[in-house]
MARGUKOL-223010 format. One record per residue (C-alpha): residue in three letters; chain; x, y, z. Coordinates in nm, 4 decimals, padded with zeros to 6 digits. Each point is the difference from the previous one (the first is absolute). Layout:
residues N
+-----+-------+----------+----------+----------+
! res ! chain !        x !        y !        z !
+-----+-------+----------+----------+----------+
! ala !     A !        X !        Y !        Z !
...
+-----+-------+----------+----------+----------+
//
This chain:
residues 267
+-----+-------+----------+----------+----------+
! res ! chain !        x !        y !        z !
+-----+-------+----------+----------+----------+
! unk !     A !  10.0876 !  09.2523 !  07.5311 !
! unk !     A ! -00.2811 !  00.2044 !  00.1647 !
! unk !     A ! -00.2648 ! -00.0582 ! -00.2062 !
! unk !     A ! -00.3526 !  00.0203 !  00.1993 !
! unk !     A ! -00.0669 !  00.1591 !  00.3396 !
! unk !     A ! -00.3494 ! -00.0570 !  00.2272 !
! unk !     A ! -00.0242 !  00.2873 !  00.2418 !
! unk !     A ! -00.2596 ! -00.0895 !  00.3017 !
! unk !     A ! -00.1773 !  00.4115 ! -00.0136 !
! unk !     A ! -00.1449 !  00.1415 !  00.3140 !
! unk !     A !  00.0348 !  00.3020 !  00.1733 !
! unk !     A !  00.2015 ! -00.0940 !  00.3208 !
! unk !     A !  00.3751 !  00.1474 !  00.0206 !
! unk !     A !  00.2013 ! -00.2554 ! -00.0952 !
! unk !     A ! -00.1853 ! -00.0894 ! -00.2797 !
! unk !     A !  00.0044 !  00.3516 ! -00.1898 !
! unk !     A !  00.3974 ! -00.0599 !  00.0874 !
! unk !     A ! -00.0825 ! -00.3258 ! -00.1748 !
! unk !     A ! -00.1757 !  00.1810 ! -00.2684 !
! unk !     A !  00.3082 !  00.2000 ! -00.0977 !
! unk !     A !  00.2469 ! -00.2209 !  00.0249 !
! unk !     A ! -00.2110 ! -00.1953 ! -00.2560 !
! unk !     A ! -00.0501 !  00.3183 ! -00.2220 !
! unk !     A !  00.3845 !  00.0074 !  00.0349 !
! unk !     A !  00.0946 ! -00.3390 ! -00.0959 !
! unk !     A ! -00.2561 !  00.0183 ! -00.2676 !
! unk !     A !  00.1788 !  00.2544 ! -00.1766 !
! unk !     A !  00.3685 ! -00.0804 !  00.0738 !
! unk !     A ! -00.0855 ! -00.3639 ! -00.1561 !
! unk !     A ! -00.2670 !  00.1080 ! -00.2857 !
! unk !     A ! -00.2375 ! -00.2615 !  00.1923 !
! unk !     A ! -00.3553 ! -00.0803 ! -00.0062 !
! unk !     A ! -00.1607 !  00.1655 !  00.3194 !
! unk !     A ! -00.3361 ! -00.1325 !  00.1701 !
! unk !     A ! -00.1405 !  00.1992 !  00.2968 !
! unk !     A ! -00.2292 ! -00.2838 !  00.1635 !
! unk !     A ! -00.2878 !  00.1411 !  00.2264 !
! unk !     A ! -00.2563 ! -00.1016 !  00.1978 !
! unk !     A ! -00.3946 ! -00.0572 ! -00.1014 !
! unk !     A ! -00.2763 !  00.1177 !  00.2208 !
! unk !     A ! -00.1262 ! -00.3857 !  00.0494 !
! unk !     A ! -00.1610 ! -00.1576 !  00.3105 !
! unk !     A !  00.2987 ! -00.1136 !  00.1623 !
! unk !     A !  00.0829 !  00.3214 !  00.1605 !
! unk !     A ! -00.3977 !  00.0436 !  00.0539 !
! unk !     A ! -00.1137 ! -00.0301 !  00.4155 !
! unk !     A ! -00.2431 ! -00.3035 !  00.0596 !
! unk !     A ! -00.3281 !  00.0194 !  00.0488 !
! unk !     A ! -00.2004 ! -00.0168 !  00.3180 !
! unk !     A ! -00.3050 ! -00.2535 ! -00.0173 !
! unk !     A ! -00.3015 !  00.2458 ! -00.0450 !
! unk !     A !  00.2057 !  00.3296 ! -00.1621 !
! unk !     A !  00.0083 ! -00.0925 ! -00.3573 !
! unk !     A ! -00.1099 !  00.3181 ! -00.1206 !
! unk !     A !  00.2450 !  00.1616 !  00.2432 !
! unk !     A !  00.2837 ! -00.1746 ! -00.1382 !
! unk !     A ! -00.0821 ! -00.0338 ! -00.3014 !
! unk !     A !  00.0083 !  00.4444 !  00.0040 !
! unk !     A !  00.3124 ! -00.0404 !  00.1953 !
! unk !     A !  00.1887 ! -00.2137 ! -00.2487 !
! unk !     A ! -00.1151 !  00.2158 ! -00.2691 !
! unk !     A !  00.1518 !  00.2816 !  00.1249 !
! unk !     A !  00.3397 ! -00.1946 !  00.1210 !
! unk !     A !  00.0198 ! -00.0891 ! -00.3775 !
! unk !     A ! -00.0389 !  00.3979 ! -00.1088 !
! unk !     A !  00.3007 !  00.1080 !  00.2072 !
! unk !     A !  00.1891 ! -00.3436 ! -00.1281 !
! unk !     A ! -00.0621 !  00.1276 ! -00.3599 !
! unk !     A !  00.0802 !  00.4011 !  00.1126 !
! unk !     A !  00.3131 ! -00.1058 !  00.1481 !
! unk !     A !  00.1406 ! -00.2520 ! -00.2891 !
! unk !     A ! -00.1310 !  00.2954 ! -00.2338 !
! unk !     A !  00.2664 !  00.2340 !  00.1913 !
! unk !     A !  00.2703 ! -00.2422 ! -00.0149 !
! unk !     A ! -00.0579 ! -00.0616 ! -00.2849 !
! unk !     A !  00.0282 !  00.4145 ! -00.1207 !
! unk !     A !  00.2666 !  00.0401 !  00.2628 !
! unk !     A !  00.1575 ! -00.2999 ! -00.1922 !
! unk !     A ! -00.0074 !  00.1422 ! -00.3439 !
! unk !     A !  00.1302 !  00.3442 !  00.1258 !
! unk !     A !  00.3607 ! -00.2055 !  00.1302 !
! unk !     A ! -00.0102 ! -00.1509 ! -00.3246 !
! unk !     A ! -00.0045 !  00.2941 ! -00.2245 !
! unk !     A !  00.1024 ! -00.1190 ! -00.3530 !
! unk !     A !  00.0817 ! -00.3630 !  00.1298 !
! unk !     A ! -00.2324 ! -00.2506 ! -00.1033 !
! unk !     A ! -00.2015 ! -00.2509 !  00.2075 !
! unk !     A ! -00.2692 ! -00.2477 ! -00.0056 !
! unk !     A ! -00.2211 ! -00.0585 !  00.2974 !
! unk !     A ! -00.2139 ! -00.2919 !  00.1480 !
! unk !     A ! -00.2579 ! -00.0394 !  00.2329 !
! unk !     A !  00.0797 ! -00.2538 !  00.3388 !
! unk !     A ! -00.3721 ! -00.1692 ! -00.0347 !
! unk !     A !  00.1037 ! -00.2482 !  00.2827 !
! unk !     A !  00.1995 ! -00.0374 !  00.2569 !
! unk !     A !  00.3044 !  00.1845 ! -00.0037 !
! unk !     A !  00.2442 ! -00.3230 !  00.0170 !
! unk !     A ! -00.1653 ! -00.2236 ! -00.2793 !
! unk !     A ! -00.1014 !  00.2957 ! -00.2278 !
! unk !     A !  00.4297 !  00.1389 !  00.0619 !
! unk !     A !  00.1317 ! -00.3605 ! -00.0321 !
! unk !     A ! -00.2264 ! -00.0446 ! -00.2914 !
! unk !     A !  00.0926 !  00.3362 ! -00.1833 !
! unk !     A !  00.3938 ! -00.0259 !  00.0949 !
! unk !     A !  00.0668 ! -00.3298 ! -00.2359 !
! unk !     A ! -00.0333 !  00.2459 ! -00.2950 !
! unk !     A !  00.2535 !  00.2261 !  00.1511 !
! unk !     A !  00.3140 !  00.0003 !  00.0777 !
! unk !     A ! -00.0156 !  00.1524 !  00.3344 !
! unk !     A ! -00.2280 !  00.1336 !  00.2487 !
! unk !     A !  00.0173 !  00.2546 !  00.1822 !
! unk !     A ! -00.1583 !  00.1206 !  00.3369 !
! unk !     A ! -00.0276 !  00.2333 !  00.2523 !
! unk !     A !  00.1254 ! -00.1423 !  00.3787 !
! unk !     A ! -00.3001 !  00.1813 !  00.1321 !
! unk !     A ! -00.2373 ! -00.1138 ! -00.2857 !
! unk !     A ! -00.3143 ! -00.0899 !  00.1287 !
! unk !     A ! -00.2025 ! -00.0369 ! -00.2784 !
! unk !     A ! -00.3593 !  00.0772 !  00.1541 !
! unk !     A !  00.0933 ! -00.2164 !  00.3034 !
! unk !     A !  00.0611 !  00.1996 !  00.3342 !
! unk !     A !  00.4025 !  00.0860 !  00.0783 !
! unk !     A !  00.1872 ! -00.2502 !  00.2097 !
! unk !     A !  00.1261 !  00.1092 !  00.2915 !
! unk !     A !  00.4141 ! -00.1075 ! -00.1246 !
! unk !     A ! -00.0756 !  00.2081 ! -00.2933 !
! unk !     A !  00.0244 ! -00.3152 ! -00.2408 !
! unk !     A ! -00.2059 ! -00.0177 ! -00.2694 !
! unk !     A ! -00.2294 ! -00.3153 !  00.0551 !
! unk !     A !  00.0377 ! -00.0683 ! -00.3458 !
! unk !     A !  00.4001 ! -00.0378 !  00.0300 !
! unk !     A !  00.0279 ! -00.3752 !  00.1409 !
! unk !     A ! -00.2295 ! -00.1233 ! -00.2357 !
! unk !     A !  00.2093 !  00.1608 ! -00.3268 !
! unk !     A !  00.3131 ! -00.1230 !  00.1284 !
! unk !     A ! -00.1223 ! -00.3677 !  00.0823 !
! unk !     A ! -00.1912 ! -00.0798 ! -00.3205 !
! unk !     A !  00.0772 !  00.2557 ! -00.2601 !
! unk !     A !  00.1883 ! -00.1173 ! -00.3239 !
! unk !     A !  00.1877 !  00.3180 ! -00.0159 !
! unk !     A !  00.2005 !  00.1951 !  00.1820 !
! unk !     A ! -00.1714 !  00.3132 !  00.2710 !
! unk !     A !  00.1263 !  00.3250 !  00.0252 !
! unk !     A ! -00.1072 !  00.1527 !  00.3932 !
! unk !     A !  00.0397 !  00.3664 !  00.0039 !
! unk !     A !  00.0001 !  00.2096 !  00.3617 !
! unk !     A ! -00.1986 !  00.3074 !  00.0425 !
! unk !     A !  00.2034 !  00.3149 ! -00.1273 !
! unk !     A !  00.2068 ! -00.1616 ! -00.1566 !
! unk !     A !  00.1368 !  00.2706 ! -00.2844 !
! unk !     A !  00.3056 ! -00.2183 ! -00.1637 !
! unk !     A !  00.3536 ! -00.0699 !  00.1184 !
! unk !     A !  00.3441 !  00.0569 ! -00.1542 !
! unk !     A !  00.2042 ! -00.2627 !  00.1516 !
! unk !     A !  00.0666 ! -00.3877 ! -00.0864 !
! unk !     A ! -00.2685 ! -00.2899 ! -00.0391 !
! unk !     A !  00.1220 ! -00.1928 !  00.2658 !
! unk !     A ! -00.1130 ! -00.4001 ! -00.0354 !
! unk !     A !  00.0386 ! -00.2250 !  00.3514 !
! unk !     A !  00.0661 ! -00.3130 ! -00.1684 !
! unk !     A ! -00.0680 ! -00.3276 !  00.2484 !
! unk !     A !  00.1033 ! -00.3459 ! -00.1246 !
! unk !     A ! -00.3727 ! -00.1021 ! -00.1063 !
! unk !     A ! -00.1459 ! -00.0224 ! -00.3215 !
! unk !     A ! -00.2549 !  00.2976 !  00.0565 !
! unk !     A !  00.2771 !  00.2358 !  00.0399 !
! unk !     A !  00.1486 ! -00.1332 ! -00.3027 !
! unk !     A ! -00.3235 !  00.0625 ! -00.2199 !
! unk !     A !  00.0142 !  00.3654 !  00.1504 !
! unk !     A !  00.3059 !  00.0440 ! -00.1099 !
! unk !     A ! -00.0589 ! -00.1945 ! -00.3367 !
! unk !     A ! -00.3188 !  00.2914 ! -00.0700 !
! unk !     A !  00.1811 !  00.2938 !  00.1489 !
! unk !     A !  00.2609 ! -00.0648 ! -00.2721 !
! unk !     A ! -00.1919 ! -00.1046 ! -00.3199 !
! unk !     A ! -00.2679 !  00.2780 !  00.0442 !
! unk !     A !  00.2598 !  00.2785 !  00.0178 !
! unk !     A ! -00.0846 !  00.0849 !  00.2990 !
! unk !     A !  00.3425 !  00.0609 !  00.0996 !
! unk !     A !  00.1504 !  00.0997 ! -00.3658 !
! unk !     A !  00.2136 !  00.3186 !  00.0354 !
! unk !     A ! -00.0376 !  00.0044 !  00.3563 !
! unk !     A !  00.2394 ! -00.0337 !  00.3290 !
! unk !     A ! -00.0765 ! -00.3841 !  00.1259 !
! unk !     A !  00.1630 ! -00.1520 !  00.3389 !
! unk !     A ! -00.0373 ! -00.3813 !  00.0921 !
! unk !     A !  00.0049 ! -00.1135 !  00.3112 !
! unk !     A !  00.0480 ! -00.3247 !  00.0551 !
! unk !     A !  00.0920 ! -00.3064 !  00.2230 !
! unk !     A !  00.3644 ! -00.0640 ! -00.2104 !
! unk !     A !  00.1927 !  00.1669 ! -00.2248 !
! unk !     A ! -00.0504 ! -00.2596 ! -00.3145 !
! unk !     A ! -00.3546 !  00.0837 !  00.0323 !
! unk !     A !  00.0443 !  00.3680 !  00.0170 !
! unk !     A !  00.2293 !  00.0052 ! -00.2843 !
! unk !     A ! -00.2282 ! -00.2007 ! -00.2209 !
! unk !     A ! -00.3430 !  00.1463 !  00.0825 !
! unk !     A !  00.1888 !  00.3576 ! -00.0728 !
! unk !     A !  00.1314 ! -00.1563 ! -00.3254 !
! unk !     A ! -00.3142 ! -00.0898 ! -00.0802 !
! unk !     A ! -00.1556 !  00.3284 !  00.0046 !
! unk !     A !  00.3080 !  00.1548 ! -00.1377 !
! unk !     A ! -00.0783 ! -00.2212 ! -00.3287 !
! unk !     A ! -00.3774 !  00.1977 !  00.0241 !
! unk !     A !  00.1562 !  00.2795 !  00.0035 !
! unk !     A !  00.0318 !  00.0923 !  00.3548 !
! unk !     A !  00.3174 !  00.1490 !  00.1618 !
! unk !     A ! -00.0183 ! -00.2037 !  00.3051 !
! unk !     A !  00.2559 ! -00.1203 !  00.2429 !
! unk !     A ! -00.0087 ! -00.2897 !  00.2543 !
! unk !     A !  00.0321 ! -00.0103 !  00.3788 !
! unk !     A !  00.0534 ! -00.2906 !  00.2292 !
! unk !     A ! -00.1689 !  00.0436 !  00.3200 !
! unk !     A ! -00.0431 ! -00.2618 !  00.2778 !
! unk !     A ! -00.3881 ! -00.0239 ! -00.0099 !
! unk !     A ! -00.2766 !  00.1900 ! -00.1715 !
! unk !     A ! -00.1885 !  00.1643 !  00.2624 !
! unk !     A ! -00.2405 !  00.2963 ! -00.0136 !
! unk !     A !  00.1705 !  00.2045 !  00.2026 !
! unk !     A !  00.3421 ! -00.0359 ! -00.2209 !
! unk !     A ! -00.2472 !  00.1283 ! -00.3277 !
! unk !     A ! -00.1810 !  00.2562 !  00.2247 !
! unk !     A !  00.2488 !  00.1051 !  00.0682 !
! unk !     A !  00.1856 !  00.0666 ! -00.3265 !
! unk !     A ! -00.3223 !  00.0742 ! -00.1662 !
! unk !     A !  00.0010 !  00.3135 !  00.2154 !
! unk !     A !  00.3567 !  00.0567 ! -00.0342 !
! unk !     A !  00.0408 !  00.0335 ! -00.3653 !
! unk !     A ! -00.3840 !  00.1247 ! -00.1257 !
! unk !     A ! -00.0414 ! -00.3373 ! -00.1570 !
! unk !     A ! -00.2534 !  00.0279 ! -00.3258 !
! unk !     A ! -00.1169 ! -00.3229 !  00.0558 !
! unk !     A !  00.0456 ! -00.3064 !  00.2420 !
! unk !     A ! -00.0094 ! -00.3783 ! -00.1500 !
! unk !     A ! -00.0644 ! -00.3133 !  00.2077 !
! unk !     A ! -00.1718 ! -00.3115 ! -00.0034 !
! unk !     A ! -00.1781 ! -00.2203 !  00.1803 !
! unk !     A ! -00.0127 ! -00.3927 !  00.0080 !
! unk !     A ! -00.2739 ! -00.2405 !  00.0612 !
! unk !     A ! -00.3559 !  00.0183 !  00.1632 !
! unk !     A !  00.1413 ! -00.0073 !  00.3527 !
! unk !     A !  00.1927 !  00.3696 ! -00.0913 !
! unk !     A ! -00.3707 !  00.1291 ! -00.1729 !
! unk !     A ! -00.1795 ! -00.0822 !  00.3003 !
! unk !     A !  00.2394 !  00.1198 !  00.2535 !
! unk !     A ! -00.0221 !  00.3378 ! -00.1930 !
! unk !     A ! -00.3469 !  00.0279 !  00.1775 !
! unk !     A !  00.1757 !  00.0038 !  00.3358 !
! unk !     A !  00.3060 !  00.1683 ! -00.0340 !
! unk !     A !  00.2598 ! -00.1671 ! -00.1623 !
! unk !     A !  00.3171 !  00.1818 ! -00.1304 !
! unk !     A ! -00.1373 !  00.0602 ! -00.3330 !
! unk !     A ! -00.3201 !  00.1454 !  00.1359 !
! unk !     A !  00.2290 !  00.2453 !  00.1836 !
! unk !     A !  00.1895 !  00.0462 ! -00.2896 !
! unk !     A ! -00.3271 !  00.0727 ! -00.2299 !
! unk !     A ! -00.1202 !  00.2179 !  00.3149 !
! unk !     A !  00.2764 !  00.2080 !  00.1078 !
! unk !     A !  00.2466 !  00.0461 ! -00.3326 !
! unk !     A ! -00.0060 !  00.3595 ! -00.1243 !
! unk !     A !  00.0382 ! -00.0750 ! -00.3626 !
! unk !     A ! -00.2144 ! -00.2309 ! -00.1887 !
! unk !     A !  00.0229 ! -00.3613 !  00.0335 !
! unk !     A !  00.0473 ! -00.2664 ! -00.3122 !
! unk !     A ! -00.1390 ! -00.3460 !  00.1203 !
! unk !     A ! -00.0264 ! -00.3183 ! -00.2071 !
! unk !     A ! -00.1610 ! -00.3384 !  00.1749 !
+-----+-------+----------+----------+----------+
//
């Protein structure tokens, strides 16, 4: 069950979408809800040329104010969304990755915006820097919201590969209700497979189905994901090799860039 949720805060557009989704989950699931936000510490400070100390020094100072007026409006825009809902917040005092990967093992899941940046300046593909990161060494499962993204009524549709990452993605989908009461379609390679992953989340309370397809490609979940207004989008990936392809375009980098629903991603 859905227990704890870490939402990475800032004020880009996917991650208010991320913000709300969390806000939803929260209450459908009577979790725990952390809003994690950025500090105004010398890592997002400008270096200093040799002889302009007191220049920089000034400069930083007031690069910190507007870090601290900007988390203070997330922070109200924040507990406006919430309304009655409950949440605990916590302040990033490093590095995005370690201080996420270090706040996500008491969670059950985090979640962030695609577009996150997190103080850092926006990458061109519109992928979170953050993102590869979370998905290679977190111990939990990441949730990557799109920009606009307002909810979907269709199926959670899971592309289920023959390797042991997509396995644990399915495994976390099912046993955090993440699919419970909810359309779920599972593509994959065979029909045993199909069958039994759409058992599986059947058992946790899922009314899912199983497809056999010939191969899991992005365009077949594209695709569908468009089709039917898929809620959600599960997949996995396998292995260092598939983490640091991500950076370079693999097909779950265009999967985490280009899907139109929210993306469910398990190392």
């Amino acid at each position: 069950m859905l227990r704890s949720i870490l939402l990475a805060l800032d004020d880009t557009p996917g991650a208010v979408a991320a913000r709300d989704l969390a806000l939803a989950l929260a209450r459908q699931h009577g979790a725990r809800l952390t809003m994690a936000g950025l500090s105004a510490h010398d890592d997002g400070m400008e270096p200093t040329p040799l002889g302009a100390s007191a220049f920089a020094e000034h400069r930083n100072a007031v690069l910190a104010a507007r870090q601290q007026a900007e988390n203070a409006a997330m922070l109200e825009a924040a507990r406006t969304a919430a309304g009655s809902t409950p949440f605990e917040t916590v302040t990033l005092d490093e590095a995005p990755e370690p201080a996420l990967l270090a706040a996500g093992l008491g969670h059950d899941l985090i979640i962030v915006g695609r577009d996150s940046t997190l103080g850092r300046e926006a990458c061109e593909d519109g992928l979170a820097p953050a993102i590869p990161a979370l998905v290679r060494d977190a111990a939990r499962p990441l949730l990557v919201v799109p920009p606009g993204w307002t909810g979907g009524e269709g199926p959670v549709l899971v592309g289920l590969s023959p390797c042991a990452a997509a396995h644990r993605t399915l495994q976390a989908l099912g046993q955090l209700g993440l699919a419970r009461d909810t359309g779920c379609v599972v593509h994959a390679p065979d029909a045993a497979m199909a069958g039994a992953a759409a058992g599986y989340l059947t058992l946790h309370g899922a009314i899912a189905e199983g497809l056999a397809v010939p191969e899991i490609t992005p365009e077949l979940l594209l695709t569908e994901a468009r089709a039917q207004h898929a809620r959600m989008l599960a997949v996995g990936i396998e292995g260092d090799r598939g983490i640091w392809s991500l950076l370079f375009g693999s097909p779950v980098a265009r999967l985490l860039r280009e899907a139109p629903c929210p993306v469910f991603i398990h190392g």
